[in-house]
N, C-alpha and C positions, 0 to 999 in steps of 0.2 A: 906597526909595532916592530921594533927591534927582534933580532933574534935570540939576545941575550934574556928579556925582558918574555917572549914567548917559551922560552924553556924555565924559566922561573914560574910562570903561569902551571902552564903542565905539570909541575914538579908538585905545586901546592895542590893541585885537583889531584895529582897520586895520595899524596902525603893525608888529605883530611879525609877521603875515602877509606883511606887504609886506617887511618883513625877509629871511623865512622865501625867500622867493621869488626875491629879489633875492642872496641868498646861493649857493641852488639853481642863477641864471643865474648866475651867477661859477665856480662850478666846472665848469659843461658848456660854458662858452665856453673854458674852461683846457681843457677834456678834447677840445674840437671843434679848439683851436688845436692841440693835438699832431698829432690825426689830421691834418689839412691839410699839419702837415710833416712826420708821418712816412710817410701814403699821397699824396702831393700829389694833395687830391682836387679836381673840375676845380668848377667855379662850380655846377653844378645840386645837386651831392651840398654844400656849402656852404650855400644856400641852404634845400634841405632841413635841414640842421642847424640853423639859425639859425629855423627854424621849428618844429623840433620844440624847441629851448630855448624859445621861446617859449609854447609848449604843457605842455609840462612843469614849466617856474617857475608858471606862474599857477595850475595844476591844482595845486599843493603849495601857495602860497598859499591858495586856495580851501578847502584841507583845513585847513588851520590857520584858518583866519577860521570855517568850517563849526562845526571843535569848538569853538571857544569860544563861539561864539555861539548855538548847539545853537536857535535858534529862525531860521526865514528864509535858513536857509543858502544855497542857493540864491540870493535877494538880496545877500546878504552876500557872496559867490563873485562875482557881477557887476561889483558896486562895486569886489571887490579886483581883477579884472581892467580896469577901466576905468580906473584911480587906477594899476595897474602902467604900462596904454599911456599914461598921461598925462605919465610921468616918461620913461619911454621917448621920449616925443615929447619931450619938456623938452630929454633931454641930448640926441638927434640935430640941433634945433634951436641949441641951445649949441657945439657940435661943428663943426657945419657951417655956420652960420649962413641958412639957407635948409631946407625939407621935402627930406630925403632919399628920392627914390622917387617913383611917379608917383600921383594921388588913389587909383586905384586898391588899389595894393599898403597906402596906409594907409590905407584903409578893412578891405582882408584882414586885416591887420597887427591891427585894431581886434578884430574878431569873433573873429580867432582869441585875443586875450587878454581878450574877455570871454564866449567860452564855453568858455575854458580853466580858467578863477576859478568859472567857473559849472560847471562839471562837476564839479571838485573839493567845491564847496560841499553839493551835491548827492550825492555820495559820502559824505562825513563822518559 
């Protein structure tokens, strides 16, 4: 295979992973905004939730980038976790026009979606 032809390869195992992922957090953010109005749960059970989407989109990512890439998964689970928090940082920055949270929390924020891609990868 070409090497033009192997970074086009790679690019769509990024691309449908990150999909894959970002599809996953659309419906648990749907399924977290019910619960909030149908149990009004208070900020810490929110926050938990908002974290376990986070864990769970990149961990599905991760499996998707894993199987297709059936070599280095594990790397490959990293990168899609680091590229999910990157867009993540994009649109909070877009949205609010300033880092939402204090260094801290996005540095958590970071590890948990790159050893949530990396988990997944690892799985696969």
């Amino acid at each position: 295979m070409r090497k033009k032809e192997q970074n086009e390869v790679w690019i769509m195992w990024i691309v449908k992973a990150l999909l894959a992922a970002y599809v996953v957090t659309g419906i648990l953010l749907i399924i977290l905004a019910l619960a909030l109005y149908k149990f009004e749960l208070n900020e810490g059970a929110v926050t938990a939730g908002v974290t376990a989407v986070y864990l769970i989109s990149t961990f599905t990512g991760g499996l998707v980038v894993g199987k297709l890439a059936k070599v280095r998964r594990f790397l490959w689970g990293i990168v899609l976790g680091i590229l999910y928090f990157a867009l993540l940082l994009l649109v909070t920055v877009g949205i609010y026009r300033t880092f939402h949270g204090s260094s801290t929390e996005i540095l958590v924020t970071f590890a948990l979606c790159a050893g949530g891609g990396m988990a997944g990868g690892m799985i696969s």
